[in-house]
N, C-alpha and C positions, 0 to 999 in steps of 0.2 A: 544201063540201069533205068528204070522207068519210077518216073517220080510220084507225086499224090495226084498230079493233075492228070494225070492221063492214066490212072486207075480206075478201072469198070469193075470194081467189087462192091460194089455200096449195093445192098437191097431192101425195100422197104415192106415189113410186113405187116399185115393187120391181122391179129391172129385176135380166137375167140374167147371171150372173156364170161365173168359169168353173166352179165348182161352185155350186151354188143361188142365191142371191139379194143383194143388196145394197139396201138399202130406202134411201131419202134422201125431207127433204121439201124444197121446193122452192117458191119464186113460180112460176105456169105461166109468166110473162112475162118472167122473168130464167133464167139458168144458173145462178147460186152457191144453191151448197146450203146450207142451215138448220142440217138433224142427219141425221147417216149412222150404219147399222149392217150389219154386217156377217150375212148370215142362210148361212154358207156349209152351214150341217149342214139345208138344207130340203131338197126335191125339187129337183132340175134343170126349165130353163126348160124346156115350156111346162105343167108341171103345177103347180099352184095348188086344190089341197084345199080344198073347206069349212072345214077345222082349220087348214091354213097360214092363210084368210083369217081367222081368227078371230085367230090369232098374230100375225099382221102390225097388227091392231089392237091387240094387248096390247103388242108393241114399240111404235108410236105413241107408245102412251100413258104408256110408260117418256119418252118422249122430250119428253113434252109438249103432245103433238098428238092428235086423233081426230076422225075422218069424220064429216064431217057428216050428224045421222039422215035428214033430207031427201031425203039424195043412196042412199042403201039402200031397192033397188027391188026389190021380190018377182019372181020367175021372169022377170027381163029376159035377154035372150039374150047369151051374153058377159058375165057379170056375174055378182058371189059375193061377196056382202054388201055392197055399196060398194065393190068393186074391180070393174074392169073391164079387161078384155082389150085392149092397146095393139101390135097385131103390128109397128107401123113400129118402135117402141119395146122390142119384143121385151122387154116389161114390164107389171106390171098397176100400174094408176092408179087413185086414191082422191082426192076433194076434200077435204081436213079444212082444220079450223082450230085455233088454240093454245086449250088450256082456259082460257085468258081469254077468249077470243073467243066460246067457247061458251055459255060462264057471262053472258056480257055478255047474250048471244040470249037468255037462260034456259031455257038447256040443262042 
């Protein structure tokens, strides 16, 4: 049986709000949300800066949470830092997990 520490379902989304952003993390497998923040002063959906994506991991990590380095892929297409571009979702998506969980990996 595999416990909470060594669970890879955590994802963090920034999806579009009516002005800028609203980050929440989430199970991919359930709807209730973890931790939400409100990003209303970002860019409007679908721009997503190098520096937003860099900020959306420093809220994370206010929150408790940060992307797994695994999952941060150099020049993949749709993708900026560990986010990636989700159009159904009119959001971008990150896999993280809780700083225990990282710390457990020895992250």
């Amino acid at each position: 049986m595999t416990d909470d520490q060594d669970r890879r379902d955590l994802i963090a989304v920034c999806s579009a709000a009516a002005t800028g952003y609203v980050l929440q993390v989430r199970r991919a497998d359930e709807e209730g949300v973890l931790a939400e923040k409100d990003l209303s002063h970002w860019p409007d959906y679908p721009a997503f800066p190098f520096d937003a994506a860099h900020a959306a991991g420093r809220e994370l990590i206010r929150l408790g949470y940060m992307i797994w380095p695994d999952t941060v892929l150099p020049a993949v297409a749709g993708a900026v830092v560990g986010w990636r571009h989700d159009v159904d979702q009119r959001a971008w998506v990150a896999q993280v997990g809780s700083v225990e969980q990282l710390r457990a990996a020895g992250i």
